[in-house]
Residue frames as qw, qx, qy, qz and C-alpha x, y, z in Angstrom:
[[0.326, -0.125, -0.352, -0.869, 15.11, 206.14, 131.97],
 [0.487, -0.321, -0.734, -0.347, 13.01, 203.78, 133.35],
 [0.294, -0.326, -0.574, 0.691, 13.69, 204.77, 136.77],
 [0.168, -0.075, 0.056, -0.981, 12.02, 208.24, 135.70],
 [0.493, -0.250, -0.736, -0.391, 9.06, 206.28, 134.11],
 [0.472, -0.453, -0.753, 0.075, 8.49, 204.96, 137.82],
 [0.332, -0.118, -0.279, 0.894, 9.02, 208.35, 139.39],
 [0.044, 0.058, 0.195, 0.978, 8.09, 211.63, 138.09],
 [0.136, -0.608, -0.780, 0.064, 4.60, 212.46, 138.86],
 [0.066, -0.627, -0.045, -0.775, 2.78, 216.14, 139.27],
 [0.209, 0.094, -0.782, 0.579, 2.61, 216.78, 142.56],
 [0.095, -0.582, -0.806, 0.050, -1.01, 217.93, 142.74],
 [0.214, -0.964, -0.118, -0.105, -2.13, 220.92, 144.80],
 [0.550, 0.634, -0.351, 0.416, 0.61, 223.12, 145.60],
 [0.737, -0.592, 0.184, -0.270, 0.53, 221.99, 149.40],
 [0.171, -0.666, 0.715, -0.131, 3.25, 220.00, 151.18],
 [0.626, 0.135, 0.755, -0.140, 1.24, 216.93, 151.16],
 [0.332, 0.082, -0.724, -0.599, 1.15, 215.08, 147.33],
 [0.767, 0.171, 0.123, -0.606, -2.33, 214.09, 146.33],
 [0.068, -0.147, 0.950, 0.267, -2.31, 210.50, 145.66],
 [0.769, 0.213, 0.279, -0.534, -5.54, 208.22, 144.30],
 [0.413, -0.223, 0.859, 0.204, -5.36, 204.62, 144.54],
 [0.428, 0.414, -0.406, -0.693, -6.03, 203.07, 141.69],
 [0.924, -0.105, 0.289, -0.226, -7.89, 199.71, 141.51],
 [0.594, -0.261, 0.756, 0.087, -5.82, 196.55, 141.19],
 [0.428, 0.306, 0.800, 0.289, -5.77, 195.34, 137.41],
 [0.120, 0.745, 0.121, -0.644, -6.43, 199.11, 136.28],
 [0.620, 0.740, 0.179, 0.188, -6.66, 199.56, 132.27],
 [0.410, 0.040, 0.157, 0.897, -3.06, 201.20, 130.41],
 [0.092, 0.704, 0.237, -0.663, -3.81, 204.69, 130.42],
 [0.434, 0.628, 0.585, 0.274, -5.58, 206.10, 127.29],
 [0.345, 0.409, -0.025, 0.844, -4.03, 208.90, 124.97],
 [0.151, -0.402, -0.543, 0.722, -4.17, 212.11, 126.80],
 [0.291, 0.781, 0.282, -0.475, -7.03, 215.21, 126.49],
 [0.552, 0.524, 0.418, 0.496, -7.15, 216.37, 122.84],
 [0.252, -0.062, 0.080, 0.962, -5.79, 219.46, 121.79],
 [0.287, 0.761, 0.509, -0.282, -9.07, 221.65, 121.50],
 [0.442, 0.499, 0.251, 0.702, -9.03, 223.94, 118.22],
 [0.121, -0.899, 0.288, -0.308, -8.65, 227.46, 120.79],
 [0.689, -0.563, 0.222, 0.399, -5.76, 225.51, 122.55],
 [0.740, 0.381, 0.410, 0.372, -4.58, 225.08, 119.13],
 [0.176, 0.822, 0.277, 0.465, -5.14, 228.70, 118.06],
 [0.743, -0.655, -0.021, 0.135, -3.99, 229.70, 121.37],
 [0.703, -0.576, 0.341, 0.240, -0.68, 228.35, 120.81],
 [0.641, 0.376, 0.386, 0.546, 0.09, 229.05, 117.42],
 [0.125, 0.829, -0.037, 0.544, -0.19, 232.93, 118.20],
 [0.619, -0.712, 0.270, -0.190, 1.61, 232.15, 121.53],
 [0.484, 0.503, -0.664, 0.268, 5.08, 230.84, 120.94],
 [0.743, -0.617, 0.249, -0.074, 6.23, 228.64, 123.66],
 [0.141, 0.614, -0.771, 0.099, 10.20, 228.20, 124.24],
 [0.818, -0.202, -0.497, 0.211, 11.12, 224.78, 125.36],
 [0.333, -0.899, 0.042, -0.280, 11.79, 225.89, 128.97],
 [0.861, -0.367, 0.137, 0.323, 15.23, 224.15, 129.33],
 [0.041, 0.868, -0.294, -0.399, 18.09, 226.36, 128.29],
 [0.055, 0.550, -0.764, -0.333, 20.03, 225.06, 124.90],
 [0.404, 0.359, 0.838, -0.074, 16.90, 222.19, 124.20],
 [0.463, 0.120, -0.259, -0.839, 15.19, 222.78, 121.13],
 [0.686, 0.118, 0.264, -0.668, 12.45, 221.58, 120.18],
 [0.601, 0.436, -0.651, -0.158, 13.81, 218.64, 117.73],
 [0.174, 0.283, -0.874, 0.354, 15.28, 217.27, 121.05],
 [0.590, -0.153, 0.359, -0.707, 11.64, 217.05, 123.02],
 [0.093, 0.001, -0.987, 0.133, 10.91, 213.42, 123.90],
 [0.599, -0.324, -0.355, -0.641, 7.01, 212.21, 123.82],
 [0.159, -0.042, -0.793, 0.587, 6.10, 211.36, 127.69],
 [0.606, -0.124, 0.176, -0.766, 2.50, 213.11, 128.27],
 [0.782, -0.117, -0.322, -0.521, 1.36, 209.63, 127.76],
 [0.597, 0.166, -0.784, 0.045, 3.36, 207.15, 129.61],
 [0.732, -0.571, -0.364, -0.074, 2.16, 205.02, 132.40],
 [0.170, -0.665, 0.487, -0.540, 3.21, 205.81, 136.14],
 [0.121, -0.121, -0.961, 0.216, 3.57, 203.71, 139.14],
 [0.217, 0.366, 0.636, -0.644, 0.06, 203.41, 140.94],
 [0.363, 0.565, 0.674, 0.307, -1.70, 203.71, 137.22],
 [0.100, 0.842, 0.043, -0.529, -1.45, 207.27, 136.95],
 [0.555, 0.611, 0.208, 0.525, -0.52, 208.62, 133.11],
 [0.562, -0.106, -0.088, 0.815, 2.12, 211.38, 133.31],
 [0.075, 0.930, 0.360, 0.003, 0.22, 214.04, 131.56],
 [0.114, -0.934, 0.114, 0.318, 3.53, 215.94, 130.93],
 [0.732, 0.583, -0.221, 0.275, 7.05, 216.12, 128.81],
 [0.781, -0.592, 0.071, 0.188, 9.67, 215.17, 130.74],
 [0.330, 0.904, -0.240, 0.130, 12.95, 217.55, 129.54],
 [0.937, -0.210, -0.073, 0.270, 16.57, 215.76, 130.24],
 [0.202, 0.874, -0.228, 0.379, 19.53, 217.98, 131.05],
 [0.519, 0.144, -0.570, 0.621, 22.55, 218.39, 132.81],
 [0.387, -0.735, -0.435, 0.348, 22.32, 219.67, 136.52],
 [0.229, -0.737, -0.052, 0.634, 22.06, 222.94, 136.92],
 [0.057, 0.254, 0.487, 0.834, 20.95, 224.29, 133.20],
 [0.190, 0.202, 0.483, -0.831, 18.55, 226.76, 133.52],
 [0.024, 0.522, 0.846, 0.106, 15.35, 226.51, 133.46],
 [0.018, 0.079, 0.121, 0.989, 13.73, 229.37, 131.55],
 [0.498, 0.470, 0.393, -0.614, 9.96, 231.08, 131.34],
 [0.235, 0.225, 0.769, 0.550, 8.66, 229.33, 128.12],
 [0.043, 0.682, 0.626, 0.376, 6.42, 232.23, 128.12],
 [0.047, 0.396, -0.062, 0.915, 5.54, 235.92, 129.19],
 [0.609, -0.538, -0.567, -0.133, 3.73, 235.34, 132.41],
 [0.312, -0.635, 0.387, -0.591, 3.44, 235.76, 136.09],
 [0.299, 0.187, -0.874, 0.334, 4.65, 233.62, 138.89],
 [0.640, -0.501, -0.184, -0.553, 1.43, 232.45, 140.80],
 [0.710, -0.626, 0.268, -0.181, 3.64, 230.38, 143.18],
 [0.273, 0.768, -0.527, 0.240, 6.40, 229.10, 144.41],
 [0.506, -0.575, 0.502, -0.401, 7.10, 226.09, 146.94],
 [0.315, 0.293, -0.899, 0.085, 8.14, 222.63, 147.59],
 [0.887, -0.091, 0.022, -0.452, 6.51, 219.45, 147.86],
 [0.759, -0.202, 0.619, -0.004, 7.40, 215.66, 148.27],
 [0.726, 0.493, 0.480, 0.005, 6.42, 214.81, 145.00],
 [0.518, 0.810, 0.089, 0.261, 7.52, 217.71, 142.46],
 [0.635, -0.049, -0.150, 0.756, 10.62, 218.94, 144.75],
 [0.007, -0.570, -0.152, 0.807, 10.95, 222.65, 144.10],
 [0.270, 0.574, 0.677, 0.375, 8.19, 223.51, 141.58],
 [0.082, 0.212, -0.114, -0.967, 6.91, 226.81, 140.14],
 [0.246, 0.590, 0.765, -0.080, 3.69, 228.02, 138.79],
 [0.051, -0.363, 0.057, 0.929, 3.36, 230.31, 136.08],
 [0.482, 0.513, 0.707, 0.070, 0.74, 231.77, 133.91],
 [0.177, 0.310, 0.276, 0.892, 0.14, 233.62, 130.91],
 [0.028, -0.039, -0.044, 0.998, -1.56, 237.34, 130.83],
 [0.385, -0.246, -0.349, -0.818, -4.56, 236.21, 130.03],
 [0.436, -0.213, 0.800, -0.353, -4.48, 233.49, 132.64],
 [0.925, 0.106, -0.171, -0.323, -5.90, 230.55, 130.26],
 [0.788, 0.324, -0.498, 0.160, -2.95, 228.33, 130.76],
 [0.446, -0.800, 0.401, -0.032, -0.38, 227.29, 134.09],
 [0.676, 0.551, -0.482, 0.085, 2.28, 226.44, 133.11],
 [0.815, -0.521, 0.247, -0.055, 4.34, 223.69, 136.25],
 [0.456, 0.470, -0.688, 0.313, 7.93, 223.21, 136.75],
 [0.543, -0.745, 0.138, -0.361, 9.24, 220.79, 138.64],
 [0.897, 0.078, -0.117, 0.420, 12.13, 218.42, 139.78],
 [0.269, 0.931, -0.138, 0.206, 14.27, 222.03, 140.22],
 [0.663, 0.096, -0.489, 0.559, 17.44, 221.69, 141.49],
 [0.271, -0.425, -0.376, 0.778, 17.31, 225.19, 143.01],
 [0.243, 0.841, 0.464, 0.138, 15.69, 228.26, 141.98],
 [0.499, 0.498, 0.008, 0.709, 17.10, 231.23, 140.32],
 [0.131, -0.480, -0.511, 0.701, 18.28, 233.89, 143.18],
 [0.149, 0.055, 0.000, -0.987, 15.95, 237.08, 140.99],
 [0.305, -0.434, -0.526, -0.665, 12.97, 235.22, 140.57],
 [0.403, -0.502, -0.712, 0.282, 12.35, 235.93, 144.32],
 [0.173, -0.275, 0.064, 0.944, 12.43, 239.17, 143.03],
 [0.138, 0.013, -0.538, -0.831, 9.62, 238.95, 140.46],
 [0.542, 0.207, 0.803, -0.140, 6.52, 237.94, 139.83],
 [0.737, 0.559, 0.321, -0.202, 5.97, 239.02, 136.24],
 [0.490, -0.186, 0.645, 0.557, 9.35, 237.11, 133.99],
 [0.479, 0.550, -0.485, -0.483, 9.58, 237.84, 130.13],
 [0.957, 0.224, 0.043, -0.179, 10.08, 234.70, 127.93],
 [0.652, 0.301, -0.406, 0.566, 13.96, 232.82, 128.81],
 [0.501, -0.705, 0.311, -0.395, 13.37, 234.34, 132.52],
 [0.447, 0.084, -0.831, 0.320, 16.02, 231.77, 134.38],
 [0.589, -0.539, -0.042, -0.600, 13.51, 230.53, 136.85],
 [0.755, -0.532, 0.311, -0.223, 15.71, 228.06, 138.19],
 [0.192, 0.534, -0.773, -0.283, 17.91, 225.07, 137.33],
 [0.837, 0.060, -0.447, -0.310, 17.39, 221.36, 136.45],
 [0.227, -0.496, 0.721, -0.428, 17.59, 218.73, 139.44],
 [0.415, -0.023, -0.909, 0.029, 16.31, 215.87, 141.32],
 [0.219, -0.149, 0.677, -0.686, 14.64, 217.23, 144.03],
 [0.660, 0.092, -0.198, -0.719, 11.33, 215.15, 144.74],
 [0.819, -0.136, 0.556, -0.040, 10.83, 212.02, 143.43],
 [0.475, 0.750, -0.460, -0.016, 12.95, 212.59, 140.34],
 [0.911, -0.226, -0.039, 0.343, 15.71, 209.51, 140.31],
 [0.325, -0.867, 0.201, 0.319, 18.72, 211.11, 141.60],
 [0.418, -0.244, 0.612, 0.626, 20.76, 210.01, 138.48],
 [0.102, 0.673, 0.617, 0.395, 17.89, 211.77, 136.10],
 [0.024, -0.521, -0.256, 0.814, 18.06, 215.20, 136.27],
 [0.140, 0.430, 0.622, 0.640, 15.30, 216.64, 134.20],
 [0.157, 0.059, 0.109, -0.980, 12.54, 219.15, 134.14],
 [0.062, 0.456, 0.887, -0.033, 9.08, 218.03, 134.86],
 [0.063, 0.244, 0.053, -0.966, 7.25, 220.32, 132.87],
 [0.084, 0.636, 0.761, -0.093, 2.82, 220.77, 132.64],
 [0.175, -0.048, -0.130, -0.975, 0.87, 223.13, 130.98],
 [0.013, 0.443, 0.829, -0.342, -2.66, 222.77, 132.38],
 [0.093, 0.353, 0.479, 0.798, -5.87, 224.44, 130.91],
 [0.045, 0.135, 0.548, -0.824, -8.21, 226.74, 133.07],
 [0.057, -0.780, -0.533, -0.322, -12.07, 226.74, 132.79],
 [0.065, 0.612, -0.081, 0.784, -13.01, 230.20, 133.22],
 [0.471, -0.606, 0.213, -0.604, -13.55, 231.16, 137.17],
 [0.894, 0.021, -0.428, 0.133, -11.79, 227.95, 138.30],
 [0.503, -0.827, 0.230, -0.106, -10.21, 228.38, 142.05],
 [0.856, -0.328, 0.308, 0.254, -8.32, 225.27, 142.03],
 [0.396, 0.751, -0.477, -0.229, -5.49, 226.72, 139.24],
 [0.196, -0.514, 0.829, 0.100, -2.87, 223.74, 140.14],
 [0.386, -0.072, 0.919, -0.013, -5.73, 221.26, 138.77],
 [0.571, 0.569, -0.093, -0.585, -6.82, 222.18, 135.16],
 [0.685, 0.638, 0.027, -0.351, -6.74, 220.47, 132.22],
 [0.514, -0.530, 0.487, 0.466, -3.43, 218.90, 131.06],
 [0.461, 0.828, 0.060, -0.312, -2.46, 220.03, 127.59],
 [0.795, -0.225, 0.227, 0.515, 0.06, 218.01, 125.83],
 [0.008, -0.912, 0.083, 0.402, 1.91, 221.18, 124.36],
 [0.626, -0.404, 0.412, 0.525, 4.93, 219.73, 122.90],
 [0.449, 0.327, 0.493, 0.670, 4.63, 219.95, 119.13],
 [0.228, 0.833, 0.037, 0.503, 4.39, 224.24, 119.78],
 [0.467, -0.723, 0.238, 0.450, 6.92, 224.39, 121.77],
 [0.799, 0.454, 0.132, 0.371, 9.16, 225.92, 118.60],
 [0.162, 0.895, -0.299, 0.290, 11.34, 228.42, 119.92],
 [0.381, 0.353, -0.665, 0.536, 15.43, 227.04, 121.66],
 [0.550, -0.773, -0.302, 0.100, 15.45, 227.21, 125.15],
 [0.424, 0.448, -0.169, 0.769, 17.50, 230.37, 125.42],
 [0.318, -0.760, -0.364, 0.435, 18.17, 232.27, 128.86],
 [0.186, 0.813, 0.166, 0.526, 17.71, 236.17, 128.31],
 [0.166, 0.313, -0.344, 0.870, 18.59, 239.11, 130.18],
 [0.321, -0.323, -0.842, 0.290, 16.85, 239.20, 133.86],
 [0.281, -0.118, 0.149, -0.941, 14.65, 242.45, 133.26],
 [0.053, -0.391, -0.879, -0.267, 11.54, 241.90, 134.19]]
């Protein structure tokens, strides 16, 4: 575990090159993370969200949005432990806004919901499911891939580095909104469905 601790990191923009920013020498512990606004809130109480790791409920979800990184960074996500190769589902009805690999996050995804307030970042994937190069708008339990290492994930830690990120409205940069610590509404299994989409 601690190896993740020093690891795991968002990768940034969704560009080959991770965004880094040093952080001064003797940097303050990082301080809790953004508050839940009451429309995230509202939001996400009429917006189920699966845990996006098949066979994880929500009981099992480990508290990580806060903990320190190397280089003083705070995680700003929920780091999801699993065997290799469980899929990794769509914790939501959405569309795939991208697809690609970085240093940092391995093979990561980007998805948002319908209304586009929210993106929702996988990463660490082992591989990626072969239909969602088929899609780009998944139901909720869409297998969008499987749990890995790829990245900087420790190679004996396979998890799911997973970010939901809020959008201000007419925001370009999508991959750098808002982190939103989601966990307590994630309340539905992580269950893979059937691959209409």
């Amino acid at each position: 575990m601690l190896a993740l601790v020093a690891a795991c990191a968002r990768a940034g923009s969704p560009s080959t090159t991770p965004v880094t920013r040093p952080e001064p020498a003797g940097a303050p512990a990082p301080l809790p993370g953004p508050a839940i606004t009451s429309a995230d809130a509202a939001y996400f109480e009429s917006h189920e969200l699966m845990v996006p790791v098949a066979g994880v409920s929500p009981r099992d979800l480990r508290d990580s949005f806060n903990e320190a990184r190397d280089g003083g960074r705070t995680h700003r996500a929920t780091d999801i432990l699993a065997a290799r190769g469980t899929p990794v589902v769509a914790a939501i009805d959405g569309e795939v806004v991208s697809i690609t690999q970085n240093a940092a996050g391995g093979n990561t995804l980007y998805l948002t919901d319908s209304e586009r307030r929210y993106i929702y970042y996988y990463a660490h994937m082992d591989r990626y499911s072969d239909q969602i190069l088929h899609a780009v708008r998944v139901k909720q339990g869409f297998v969008l891939g499987y749990v890995g290492t790829t990245g900087n994930a420790p190679p004996n830690t396979p998890h799911l580095h997973f970010q939901v990120m809020r959008m201000n409205p007419g925001q370009q940069d999508w991959w750098s909104g808002t982190p939103v610590d989601v966990r307590n509404f994630m309340t539905l299994v992580g269950r893979a469905r059937a691959q209409g989409y």
